[in-house]
C-alpha positions as CSV (number, residue, x, y, z in Angstrom):
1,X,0.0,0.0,0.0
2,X,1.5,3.5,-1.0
3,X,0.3,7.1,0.0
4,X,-1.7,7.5,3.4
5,X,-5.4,6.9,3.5
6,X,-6.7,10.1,4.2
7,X,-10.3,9.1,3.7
8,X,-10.3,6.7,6.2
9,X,-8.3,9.1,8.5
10,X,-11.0,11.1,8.4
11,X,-14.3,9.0,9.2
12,X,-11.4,8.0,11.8
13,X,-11.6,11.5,13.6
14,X,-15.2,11.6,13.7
15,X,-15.5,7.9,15.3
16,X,-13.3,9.0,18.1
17,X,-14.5,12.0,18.7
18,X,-17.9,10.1,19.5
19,X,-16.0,7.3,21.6
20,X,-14.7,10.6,23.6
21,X,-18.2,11.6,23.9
22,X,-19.3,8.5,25.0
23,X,-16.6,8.2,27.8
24,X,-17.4,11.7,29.2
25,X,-21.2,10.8,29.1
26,X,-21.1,8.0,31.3
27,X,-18.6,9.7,33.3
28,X,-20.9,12.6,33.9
29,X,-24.0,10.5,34.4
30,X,-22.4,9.0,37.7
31,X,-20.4,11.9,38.9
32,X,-22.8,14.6,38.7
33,X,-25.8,12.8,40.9
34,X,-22.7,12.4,43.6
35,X,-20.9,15.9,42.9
36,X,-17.6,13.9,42.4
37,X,-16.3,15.6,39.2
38,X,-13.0,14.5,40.1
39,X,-13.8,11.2,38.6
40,X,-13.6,12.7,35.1
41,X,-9.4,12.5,35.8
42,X,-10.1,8.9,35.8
43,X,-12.3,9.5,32.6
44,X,-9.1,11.0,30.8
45,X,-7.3,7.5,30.5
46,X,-9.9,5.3,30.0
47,X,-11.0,8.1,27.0
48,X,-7.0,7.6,25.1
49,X,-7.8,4.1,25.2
50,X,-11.2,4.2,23.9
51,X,-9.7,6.8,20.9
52,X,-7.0,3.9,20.4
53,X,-9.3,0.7,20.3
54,X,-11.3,2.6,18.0
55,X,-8.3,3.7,16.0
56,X,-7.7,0.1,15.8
57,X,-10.7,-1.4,14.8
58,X,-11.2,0.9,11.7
59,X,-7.7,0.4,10.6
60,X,-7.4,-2.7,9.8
61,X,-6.8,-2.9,5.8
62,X,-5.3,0.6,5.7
63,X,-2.2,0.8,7.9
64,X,1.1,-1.8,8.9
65,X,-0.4,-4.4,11.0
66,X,2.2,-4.1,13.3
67,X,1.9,-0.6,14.1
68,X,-1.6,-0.4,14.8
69,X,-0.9,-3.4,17.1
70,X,2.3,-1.6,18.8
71,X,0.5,1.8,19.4
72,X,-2.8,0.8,20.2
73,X,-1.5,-1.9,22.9
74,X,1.0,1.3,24.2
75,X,-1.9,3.9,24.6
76,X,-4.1,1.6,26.2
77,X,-1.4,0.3,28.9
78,X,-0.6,3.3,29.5
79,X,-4.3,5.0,29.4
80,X,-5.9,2.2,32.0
81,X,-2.9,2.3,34.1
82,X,-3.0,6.1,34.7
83,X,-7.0,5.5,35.4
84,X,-6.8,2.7,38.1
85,X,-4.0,5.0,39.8
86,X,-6.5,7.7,39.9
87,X,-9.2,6.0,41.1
88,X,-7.4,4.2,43.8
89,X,-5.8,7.3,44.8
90,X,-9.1,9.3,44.9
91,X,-11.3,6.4,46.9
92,X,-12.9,8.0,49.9
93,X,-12.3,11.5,49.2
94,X,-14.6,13.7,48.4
95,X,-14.2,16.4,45.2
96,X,-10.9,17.6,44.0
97,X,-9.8,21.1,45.5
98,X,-9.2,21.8,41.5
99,X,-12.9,21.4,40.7
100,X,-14.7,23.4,43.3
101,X,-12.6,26.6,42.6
102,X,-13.8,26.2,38.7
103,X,-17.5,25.4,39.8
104,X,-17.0,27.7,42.6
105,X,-16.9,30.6,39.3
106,X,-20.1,28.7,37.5
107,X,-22.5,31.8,36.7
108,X,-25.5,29.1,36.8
109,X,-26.0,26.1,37.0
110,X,-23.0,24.0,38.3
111,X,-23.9,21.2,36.9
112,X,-24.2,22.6,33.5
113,X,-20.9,24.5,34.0
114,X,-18.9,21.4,35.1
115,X,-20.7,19.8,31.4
116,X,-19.2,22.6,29.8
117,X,-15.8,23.0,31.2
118,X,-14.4,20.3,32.8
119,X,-15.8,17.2,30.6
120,X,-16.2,18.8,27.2
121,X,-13.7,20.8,27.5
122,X,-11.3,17.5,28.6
123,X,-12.7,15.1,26.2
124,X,-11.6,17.8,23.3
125,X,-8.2,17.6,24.7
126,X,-7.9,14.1,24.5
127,X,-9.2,14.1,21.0
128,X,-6.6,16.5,19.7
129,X,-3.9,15.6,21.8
130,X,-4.8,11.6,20.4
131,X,-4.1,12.7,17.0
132,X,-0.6,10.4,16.8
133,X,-2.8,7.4,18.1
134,X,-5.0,7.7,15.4
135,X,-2.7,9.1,12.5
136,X,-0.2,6.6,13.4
137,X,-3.1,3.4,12.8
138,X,-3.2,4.7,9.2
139,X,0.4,4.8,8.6
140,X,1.2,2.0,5.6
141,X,5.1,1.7,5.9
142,X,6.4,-1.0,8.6
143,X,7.6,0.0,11.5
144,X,11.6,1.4,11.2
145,X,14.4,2.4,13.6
146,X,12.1,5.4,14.4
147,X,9.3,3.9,15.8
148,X,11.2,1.6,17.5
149,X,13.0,4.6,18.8
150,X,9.6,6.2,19.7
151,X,8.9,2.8,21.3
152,X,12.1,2.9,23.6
153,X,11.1,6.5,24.8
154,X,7.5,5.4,25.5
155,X,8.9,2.9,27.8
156,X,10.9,5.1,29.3
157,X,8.3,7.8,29.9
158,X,5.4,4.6,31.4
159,X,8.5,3.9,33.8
160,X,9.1,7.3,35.3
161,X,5.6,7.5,35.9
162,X,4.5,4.4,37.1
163,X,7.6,4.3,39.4
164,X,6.9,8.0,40.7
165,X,3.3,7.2,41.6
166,X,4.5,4.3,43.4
167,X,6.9,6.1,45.5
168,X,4.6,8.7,46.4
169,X,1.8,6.6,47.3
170,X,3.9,4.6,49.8
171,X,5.2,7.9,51.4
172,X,1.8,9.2,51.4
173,X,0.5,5.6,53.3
174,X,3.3,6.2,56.0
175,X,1.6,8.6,59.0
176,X,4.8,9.5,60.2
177,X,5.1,11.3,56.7
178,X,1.9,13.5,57.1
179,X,3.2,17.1,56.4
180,X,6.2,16.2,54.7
181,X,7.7,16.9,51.4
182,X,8.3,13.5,49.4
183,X,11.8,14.1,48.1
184,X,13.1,10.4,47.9
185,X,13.7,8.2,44.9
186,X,12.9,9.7,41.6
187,X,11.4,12.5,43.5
188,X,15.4,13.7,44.7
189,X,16.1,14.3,40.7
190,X,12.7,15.8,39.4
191,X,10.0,17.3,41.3
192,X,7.6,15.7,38.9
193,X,8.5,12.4,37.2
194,X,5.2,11.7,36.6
195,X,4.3,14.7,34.4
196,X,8.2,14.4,32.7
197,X,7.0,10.4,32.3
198,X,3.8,11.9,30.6
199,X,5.9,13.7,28.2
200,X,8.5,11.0,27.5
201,X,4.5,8.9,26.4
202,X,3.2,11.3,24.2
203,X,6.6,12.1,22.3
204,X,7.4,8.6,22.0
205,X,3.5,7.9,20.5
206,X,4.4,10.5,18.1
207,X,7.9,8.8,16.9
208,X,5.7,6.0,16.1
209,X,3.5,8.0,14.1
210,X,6.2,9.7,12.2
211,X,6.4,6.7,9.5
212,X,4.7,9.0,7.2
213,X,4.9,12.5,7.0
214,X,1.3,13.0,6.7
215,X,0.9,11.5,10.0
216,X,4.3,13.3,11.3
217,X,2.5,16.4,10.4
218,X,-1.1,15.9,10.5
219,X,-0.2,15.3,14.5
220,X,2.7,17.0,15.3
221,X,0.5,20.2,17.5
222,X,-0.2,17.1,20.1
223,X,2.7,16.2,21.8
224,X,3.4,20.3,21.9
225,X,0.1,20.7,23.5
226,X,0.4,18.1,25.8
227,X,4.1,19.3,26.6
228,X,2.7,22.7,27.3
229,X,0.2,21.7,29.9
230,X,2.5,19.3,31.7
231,X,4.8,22.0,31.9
232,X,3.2,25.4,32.2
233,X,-0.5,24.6,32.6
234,X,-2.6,22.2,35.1
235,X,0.5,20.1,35.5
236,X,3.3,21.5,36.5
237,X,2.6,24.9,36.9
238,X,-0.6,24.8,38.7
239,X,0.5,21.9,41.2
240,X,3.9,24.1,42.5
241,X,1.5,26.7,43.0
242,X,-0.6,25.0,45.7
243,X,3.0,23.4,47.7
244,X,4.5,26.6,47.6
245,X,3.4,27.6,51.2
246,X,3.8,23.7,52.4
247,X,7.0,23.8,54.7
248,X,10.6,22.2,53.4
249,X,8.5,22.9,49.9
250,X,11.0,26.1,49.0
251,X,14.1,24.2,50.1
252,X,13.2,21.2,48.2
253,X,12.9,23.3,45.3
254,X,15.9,24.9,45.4
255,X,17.9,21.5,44.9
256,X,15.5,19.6,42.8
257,X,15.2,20.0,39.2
258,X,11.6,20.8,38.2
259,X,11.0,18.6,35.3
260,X,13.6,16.9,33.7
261,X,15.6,14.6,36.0
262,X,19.0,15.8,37.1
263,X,21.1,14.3,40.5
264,X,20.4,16.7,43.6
265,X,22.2,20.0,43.8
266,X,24.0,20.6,46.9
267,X,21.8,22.0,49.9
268,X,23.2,25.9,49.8
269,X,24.9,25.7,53.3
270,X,26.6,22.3,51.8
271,X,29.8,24.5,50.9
272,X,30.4,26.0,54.1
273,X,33.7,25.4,55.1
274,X,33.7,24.3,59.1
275,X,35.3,26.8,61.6
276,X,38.3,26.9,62.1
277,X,39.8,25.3,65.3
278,X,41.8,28.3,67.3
């Protein structure tokens, strides 16, 4: 098969946009009775794998077998694995901090509002930011050194994160760690190897999409988008925001890199030479 199947891409966009839809519905049909909108984070990997089984299934016939098989088994792994953290993380709390200040602004309805701006606006995300998952099912060359490649930083970025939320969740189940800054592990060389695993993912789901250029380009605003909210918008950004008043949170700071994972700088007193002995 030559040339890429933009057709098919196509009627592709529109079916996942509708298994987005679908997600978010059912999502917001047991959330909102319960005024838990937070479940809607658990909503946000269970809606990349939806986009990628779909991808999937109207693929076959139009792109390399083995790359549909490779990205949709990648997304999905790493989609559902990101959702059961959440939802064991967020089991017997009640709604996220996050949430009420947007529905705290809601000039109606809250219920309406939180339709309008946390799951529609969310399930749009997902659909754009899935365009390498679903460019990459149409892609008609076999997978190269470059999607291997992409394949190798996938792995890398599902590591970071699975092994950061691991670490923190065992600090967080210790009492005698109540009030404490987690600064141990991979949380010693980046304050957040989860979001930095999140954009190892989505760059290496793009490399596997990059077997033709129409999908290289067709795709290439999502792992930029996604990169831009990890970093400066509800990721990073807004998280550092909320610690900054927690105390040790300034001092961890100042010798941990904030995103990308670098050994420990020296505490700043770490220099001082000792006194001198008269």
């Amino acid at each position: 098969m030559t040339g890429f199947p933009w057709a098919a891409f196509a009627a592709n966009l529109g079916w996942a946009a509708i298994g987005v839809l679908a997600v978010m519905a059912v999502t917001f049909a047991v959330a909102a009775p319960r005024g838990l909108h937070r479940l809607v984070d658990v909503a946000w990997g269970v809606a990349f794998s939806a986009v990628a089984v779909v991808s999937y299934g109207l693929s076959a016939g139009q792109g390399d077998a083995g790359r549909r098989l490779l990205v949709v088994l990648a997304t999905a792994l790493w989609g559902l694995r990101l959702a059961v953290h959440l939802a064991r993380r967020g089991r017997g709390h009640g709604e996220d901090p996050r949430y009420e200040q947007i529905l705290a602004k809601a000039p109606g309805s809250r219920t309406a509002y939180a339709l309008r701006t946390v799951y529609l606006a969310q399930g749009a995300l997902v659909w754009l930011i899935s365009l390498p998952v679903q460019a990459a099912a149409y892609v008609p060359a076999a997978p190269g050194a470059g999607t291997y490649a992409g394949a190798l930083v996938w792995a890398a970025g599902l590591g970071c994160e699975a092994v950061g939320d691991h670490q923190l969740a065992r600090f967080k189940a210790d009492p005698g760690n109540r009030g404490r800054v987690m600064d141990r592990g991979l949380w010693s060389w980046t304050r957040h190897p989860n979001y930095f695993g999140d954009f190892l993912v989505w760059w290496g789901l793009y490399a596997m999409a990059c077997g033709a250029w129409q999908a290289a380009a067709v795709s290439a605003l999502s792992p930029l988008l996604m990169s831009c909210l990890l970093i400066w918008g509800s990721g990073k950004r807004l998280l550092e925001r909320h610690m900054a008043g927690r105390p040790g949170y300034a001092e961890y700071a100042a010798r941990t890199s904030g995103f990308v994972p670098l050994p420990p700088r020296d505490r700043p007193d770490s220099h001082r030479k000792a006194p001198r002995k008269l």
